[in-house]
Structures are given as C-alpha cells and as structure tokens.
N, C-alpha and C positions, 0 to 999 in steps of 0.2 A: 504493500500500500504506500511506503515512503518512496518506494521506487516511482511509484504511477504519479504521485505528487508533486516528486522533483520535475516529474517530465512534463509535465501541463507547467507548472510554473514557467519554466526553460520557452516551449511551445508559445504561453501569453506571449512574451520576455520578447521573442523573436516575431511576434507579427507584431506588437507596438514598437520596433525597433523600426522595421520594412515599413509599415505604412506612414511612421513618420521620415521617411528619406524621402519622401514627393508629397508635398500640400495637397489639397485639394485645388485644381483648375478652378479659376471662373466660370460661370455659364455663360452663353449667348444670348447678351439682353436684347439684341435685335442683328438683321443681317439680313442686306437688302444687295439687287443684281438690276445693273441697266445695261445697255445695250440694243445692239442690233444684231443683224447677221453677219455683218464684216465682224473685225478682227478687231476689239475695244481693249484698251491693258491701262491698269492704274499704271502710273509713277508716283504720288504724291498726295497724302490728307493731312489735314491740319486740322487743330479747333480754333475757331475764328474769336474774338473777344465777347460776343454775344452770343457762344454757347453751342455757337449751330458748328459746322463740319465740311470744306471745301477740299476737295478734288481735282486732283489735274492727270493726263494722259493724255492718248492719242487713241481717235476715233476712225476708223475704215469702213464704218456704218452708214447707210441713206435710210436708216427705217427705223423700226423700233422707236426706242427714244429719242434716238437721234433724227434732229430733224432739218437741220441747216448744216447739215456737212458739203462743204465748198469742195472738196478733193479727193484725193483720193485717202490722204492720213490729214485729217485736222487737228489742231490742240482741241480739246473737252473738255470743259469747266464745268463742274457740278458743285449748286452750296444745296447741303442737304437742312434741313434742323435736325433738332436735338433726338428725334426721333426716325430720323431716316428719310423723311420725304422730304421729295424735291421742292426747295424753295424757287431757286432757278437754275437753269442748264445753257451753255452756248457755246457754239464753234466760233475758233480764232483758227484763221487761216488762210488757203488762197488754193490755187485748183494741182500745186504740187503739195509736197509732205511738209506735214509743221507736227513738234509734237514738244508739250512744256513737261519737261524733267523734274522740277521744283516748282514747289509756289510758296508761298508767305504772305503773311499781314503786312500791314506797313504799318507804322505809327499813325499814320494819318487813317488810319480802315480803309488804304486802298488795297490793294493787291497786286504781287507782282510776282511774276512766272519766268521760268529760264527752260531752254531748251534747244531745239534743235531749226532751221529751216531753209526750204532749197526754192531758190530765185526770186523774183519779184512779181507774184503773182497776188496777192491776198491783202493782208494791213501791214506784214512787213514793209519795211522800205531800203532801199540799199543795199543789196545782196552781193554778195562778192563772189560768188560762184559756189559751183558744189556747196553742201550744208555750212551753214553758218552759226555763230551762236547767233540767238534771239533771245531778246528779254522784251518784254510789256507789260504795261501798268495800265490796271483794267480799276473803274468805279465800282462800289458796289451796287451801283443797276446797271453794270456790267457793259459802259460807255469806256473806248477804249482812248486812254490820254496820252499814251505815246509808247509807241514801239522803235525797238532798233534792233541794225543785225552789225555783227562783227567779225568780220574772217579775214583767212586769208587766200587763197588761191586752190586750196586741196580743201578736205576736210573736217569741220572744225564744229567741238556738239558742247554745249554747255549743260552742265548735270546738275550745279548745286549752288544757290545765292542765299545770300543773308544780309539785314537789311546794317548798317554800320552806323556808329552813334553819330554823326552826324547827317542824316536821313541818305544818306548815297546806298552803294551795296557791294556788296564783293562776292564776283562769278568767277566758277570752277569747272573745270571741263579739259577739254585737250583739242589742241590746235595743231595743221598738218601742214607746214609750207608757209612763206613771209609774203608779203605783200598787205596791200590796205592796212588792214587794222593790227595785223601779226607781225610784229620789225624784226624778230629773232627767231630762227628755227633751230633746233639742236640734232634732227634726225630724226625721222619718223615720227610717229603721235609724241608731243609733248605735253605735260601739264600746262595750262595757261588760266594765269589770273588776269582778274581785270576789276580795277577801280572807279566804278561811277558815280559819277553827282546824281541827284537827287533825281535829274532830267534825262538821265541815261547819255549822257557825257562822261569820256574817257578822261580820266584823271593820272591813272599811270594802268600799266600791262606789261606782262612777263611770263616767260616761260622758262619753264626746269627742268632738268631732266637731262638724258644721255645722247646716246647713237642708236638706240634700242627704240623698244615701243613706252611710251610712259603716258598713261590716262588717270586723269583723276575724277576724282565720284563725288568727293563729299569735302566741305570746305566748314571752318567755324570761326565766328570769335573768341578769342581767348581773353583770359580777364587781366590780361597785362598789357592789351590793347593792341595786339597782336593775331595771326589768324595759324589756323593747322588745317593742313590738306591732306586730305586720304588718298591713296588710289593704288596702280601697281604699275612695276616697273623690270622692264628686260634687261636696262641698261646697266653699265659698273663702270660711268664714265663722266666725266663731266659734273655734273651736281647731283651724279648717284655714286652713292661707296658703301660698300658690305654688301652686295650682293648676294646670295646665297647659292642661287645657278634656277637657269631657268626664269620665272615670273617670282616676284617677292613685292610684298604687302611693302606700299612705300610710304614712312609720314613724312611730310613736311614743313618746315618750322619756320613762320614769317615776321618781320616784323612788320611796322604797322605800316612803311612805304612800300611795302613788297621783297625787301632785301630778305636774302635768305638767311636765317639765323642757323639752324641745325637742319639734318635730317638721317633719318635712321629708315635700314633693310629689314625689315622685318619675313623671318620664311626660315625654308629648306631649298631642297634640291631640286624637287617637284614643284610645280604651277601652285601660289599663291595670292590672294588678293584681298584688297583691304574696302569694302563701300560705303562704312557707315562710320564715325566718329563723332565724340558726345565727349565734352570734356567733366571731369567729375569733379566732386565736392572738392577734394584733397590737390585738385589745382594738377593733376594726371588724365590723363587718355583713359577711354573705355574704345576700342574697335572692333567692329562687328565683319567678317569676312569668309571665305570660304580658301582651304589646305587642301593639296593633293601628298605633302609630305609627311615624312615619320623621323623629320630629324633638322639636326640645325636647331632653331625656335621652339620648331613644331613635336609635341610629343602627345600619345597617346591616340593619333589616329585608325578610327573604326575600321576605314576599309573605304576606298574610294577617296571621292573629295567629303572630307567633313566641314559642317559650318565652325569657325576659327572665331574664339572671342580672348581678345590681347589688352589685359589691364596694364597700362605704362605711368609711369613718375610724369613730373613735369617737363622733364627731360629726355621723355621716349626712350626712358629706359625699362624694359618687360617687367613688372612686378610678379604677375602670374600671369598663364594662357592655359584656356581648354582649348579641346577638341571635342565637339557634341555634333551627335549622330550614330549612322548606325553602319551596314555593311554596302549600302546602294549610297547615293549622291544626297549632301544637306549641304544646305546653304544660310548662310545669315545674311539677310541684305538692310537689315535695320534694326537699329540698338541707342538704346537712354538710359539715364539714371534714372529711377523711380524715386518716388517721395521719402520711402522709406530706406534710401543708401544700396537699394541693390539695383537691376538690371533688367530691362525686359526687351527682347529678341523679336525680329521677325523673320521668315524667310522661308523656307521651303524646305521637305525630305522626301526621299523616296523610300528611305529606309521602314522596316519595319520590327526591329531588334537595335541593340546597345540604350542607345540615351531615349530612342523612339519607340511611343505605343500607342495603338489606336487607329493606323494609318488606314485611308477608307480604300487606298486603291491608287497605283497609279503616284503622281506628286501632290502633295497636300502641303496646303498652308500650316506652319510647325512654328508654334508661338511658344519659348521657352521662357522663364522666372529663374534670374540667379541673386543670389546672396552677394551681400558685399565681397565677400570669400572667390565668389567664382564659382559656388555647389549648386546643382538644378533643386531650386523650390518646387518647382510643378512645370509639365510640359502640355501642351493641346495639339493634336492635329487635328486640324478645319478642311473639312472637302469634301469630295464624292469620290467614284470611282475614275474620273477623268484628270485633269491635269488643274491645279491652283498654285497658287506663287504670289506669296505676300511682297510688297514692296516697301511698305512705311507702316512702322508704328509710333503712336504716342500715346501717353499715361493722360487721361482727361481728367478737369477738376474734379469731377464726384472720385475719383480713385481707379476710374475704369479704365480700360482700351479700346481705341479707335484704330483699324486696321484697316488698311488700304493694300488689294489683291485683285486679282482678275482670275476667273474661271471658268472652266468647259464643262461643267458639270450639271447636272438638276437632279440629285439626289443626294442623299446624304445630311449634311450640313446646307445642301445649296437646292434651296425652292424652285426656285423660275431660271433658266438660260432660255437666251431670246437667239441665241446661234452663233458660235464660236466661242474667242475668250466676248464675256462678257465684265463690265468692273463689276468685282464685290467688296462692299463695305460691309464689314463685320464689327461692332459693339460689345465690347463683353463686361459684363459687370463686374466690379471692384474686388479686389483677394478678399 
C-alpha cells in the first residue's frame, strides 16, 4: 500500500510539473477573412489611437470585397473596429503593382505606409524605373496628401518606417543600382535608409552592406536617438564583418544622421535571417527570424529551418537565443515585448512535433508566449488544412493580440475564404 502511495504521489508530482511547462493559450475573441479570388496577403496591423485596427497589403482581387482595384497588385487599406468590421476599405494604386509593407499612425492621426511600386501609372508620382520605394500619407477619410517614390535604376522595395521625433520618418528596405534617389551602391541588394521630413523630402540616404546580397526588413528607434536595422546578409565585406558562411541575420547600428555606429553577424553556416526587431526594457534587442543552422550562434535546431528568436545587450551582443519549432519548416516573422517583460511571436510552422502542437494541416499560423528567460509560456497554431502565414503581431491595450495573416483555408480556425490567400485578422483574448 506504501508502494501504491508513493507512486500516485510521484504520478500527481509529474502531471502538475508537465502541465505547468505551457500556460494555457488565449482563445479566439474574434477572426474575421476578406478578400476576393485573386491573390490578397496581409503585411501589416496596427491598433490605431481610437481603439479600432488598420491593415495594409496587397490586393490581386476585382470582387469580393475588393472593389476599386486599379491593377493588377494594389496597396489595400483596411480600418477595421474594435470588433472586426469594416469601418473603411480602399485601393492605392495605378494599373501596375503597388503593394504597402508597413503602415503607422502619425502623431497627427494621419497614416503613412511604405512599400513597394512599378512606374507611373496610379497616385505614385516619379518612378524611376523597375520597383521603387513608395511611401504615402493617406487622411483618415482616406484622402491621399502626398505620395513619393525613390529609387534607383534596378530594384528597390521599402519594408519598414517609423514615424521620428520630429514628425519626418525613417524607411528601410534595400536598394539595387545608383542613380536618382540611390548615390551609392555597394553590390547587389543593399540595405538602404532614408531620412524624411514631414512632406516626404529626402533629408539624408544611405546604404550598407557588402559585395553580396544585403536586405533589410525591419528598422526602429532606439532610445539614445538612434535607429537599429534588421535584415540579412551574404556579404563579409565592406560594412559587413563576422560572417558566419552563407546568409547571416544582420543588425545594424545607426546613429541619429545615418552614420554607422556598430554592426554584428548574427548565424551559422547554413541560411539565416533576421525580420522582426523590438528593442526591450533593458535598452537590448529582442529578434525575431528564421535558422537553417546547428552551429556558430545557432544551437538547438529541430530539423529544417526553425523560427530563431536572438535576445542581445545594447551592444548586439547574444544574451540568449532559441530555436523553436519542430522537424518541417517555422518561421518567426514578428516579435515585441509584452507588458508583462516577456515576448510574443508571430509566424508560421509546418511542423507538427518538438516546440509545435495542434497543427490543423498543411502551414498554420504558430503564435508563441516566451518569458523574459526565453522559455515557451504557451504556443497556438491558427489555421485549417490549407496554407496561413502570420505577418505582424501586437499586444493590444485590453492585454490581447491583434494578428495580421493571410489564408487559403475555410475550415478549421478559418470561417469564410472568398478564393485564394485571403487576409485574416485574428483577435485573441488576453493571457
């Protein structure tokens, strides 16, 4: 009987031990799918100062929701409310591709979006050939007060702005070849920053990078008035050093004119990349990206590419780094500090073992909760048997998540597809 007693004790012992290694998930307060039959893909949600939820991407859609699509790819602007339905919707574009990578509030509640755009056919104005960056500043009744494009002769995609303490903004992306707006090339894709006034006037531009390929994703302010640039890098030349071999997660460290102050190789051997960075409490890096290696940096990888989250000092120096995922392909394509000092993830698995459970089929939206530490609080996968791919998350004031994704699915997690990727914004209630 002492026998049978120790072992039930042992037995409790061991399931309150396991079920507290993962929290409980939030549920789905709401999750809503627009589109048409083209080809719809989030890039970009925010929460707007009054509560509501905007949306940015590119639309391949004439039906459905979409109802003023000019081309054949438009930008697609969605403000939702607080509960998912549409306030307003509208295409920016012209009868070639335009498609906005970022959006933002502005201090003034206007809005302004960064992306991509090919020639002068639409509200662009000034095209310099092959894709350009674009950025516009749109009212919120969605009158547009001025766009610009900047490139230079090849091709040039702007991924990521933020608005700068004196109402201008600082866009990130990567630029192919000199001319117009581009005065230095270093070799194939370069990072390229650019400094605008308020009016989307050049105030300074620059490019980093090597002889290789170097694109950057994700740009921020830092709080010493300074900016840090995510992206990745081929190169071990020039303004890259430590390479690892192959592609390596690249940060980069600016001061406030654009001068480079530091930058660090982050990787292995194997294809590395960096797309999300969120600077933390402690005045350090949190990045969000996806490892194909098992060494250098990188330890602990499942098996394929895992999603790669790299906590760094002030100084982009590694504090910790996981590897989360399973034996098929994860990805982390967005990551912040939560209120609470730890971390919340966006991004996609295919996996369905190691860090991943649940997976409906197929690729699924894979929303992960880590601890200040870097240890999974709880994981979600969101989707059906088809293919979803989250792109942006944020922590909303009630404590929840606003997730911006796109899906081919109508089952599962996902109600309604109007035909192909459709966007899905997903809600989930607070930890």
């Amino acid at each position: 009987m002492k026998n049978i007693t120790s072992l039930l004790n042992i037995l409790i012992l061991l399931f309150f031990s396991t079920s507290l290694c993962f929290s409980q998930a939030p549920e789905i307060e709401w999750q809503k799918s627009f589109g048409g039959s083209g080809e719809d893909k989030v890039t970009a949600v925010i929460q707007t100062a009054d509560g509501e939820f905007l949306v940015s991407g590119g639309s391949e859609s004439v039906d459905g929701d979409v109802t003023d699509n000019k081309g054949k790819l438009n930008c697609w602007i969605l403000k939702l409310t607080d509960k998912g339905n549409v306030d307003w919707k509208k295409c920016f574009g012209g009868e070639t591709d335009h498609q906005a990578n970022d959006i933002i509030e502005t201090k003034d509640k206007f809005y302004v979006m960064a992306g991509r755009t090919m020639f002068k056919n639409g509200n662009e104005t000034g095209s310099h050939g092959n894709d350009d960056y674009w950025v516009s500043k749109i009212s919120p009744n969605q009158t547009l007060q001025w766009d610009k494009t900047f490139g230079g002769r090849a091709d040039d995609n702007a991924k990521s702005i933020k608005q700068t303490a004196d109402r201008g903004f600082i866009v990130a992306g990567w630029g192919n070849g000199t001319g117009y707006s581009m005065k230095h090339s270093l070799g194939g894709n370069d990072f390229w920053v650019m400094k605008i006034n308020g009016n989307g006037i050049i105030k300074w531009e620059s490019t980093y990078g090597g002889s290789g390929s170097d694109e950057a994703t994700s740009v921020i302010l830092t709080t010493d008035g300074g900016y840090a640039v995510i992206g990745y890098t081929s190169s071990n030349n020039f303004d890259v050093n430590g390479n690892h071999g192959s592609s390596d997660c690249w940060l980069l460290k600016l001061y406030n004119d654009g001068t480079k102050q530091w930058q660090k190789c982050l990787g292995g051997t194997s294809l590395d990349f960096g797309y999300s960075i969120y600077q933390t409490k402690d005045h350090g890096y949190i990045i969000g990206g996806t490892t194909s290696s098992n060494d250098g940096d990188v330890k602990g990888n499942h098996g394929q590419s895992d999603g790669w989250v790299i906590k760094t000092d002030s100084t982009g120096t590694i504090v910790w780094q996981r590897c989360l995922g399973g034996k098929e392909n994860d990805a982390i394509n967005s990551i912040e500090q939560t209120k609470d000092g730890g971390y919340i993830l966006a991004g996609s698995t295919n996996s369905k073992d190691g860090d991943v459970n649940g997976n409906h089929g197929s690729s699924d939206v894979w929303i992960v909760k880590l601890n200040e530490t870097g240890e999974i609080v709880w994981q979600k996968c969101l989707g059906g048997k088809d293919i979803e791919i989250a792109s942006s998350i944020h922590q909303t004031t009630d404590g929840g998540y606003i997730i911006g994704a796109y899906s081919k699915s109508k089952d599962g997690d996902v109600i309604s597809n109007k035909g192909n990727f459709d966007y899905w914004i997903i809600k989930l209630k607070a930890d």
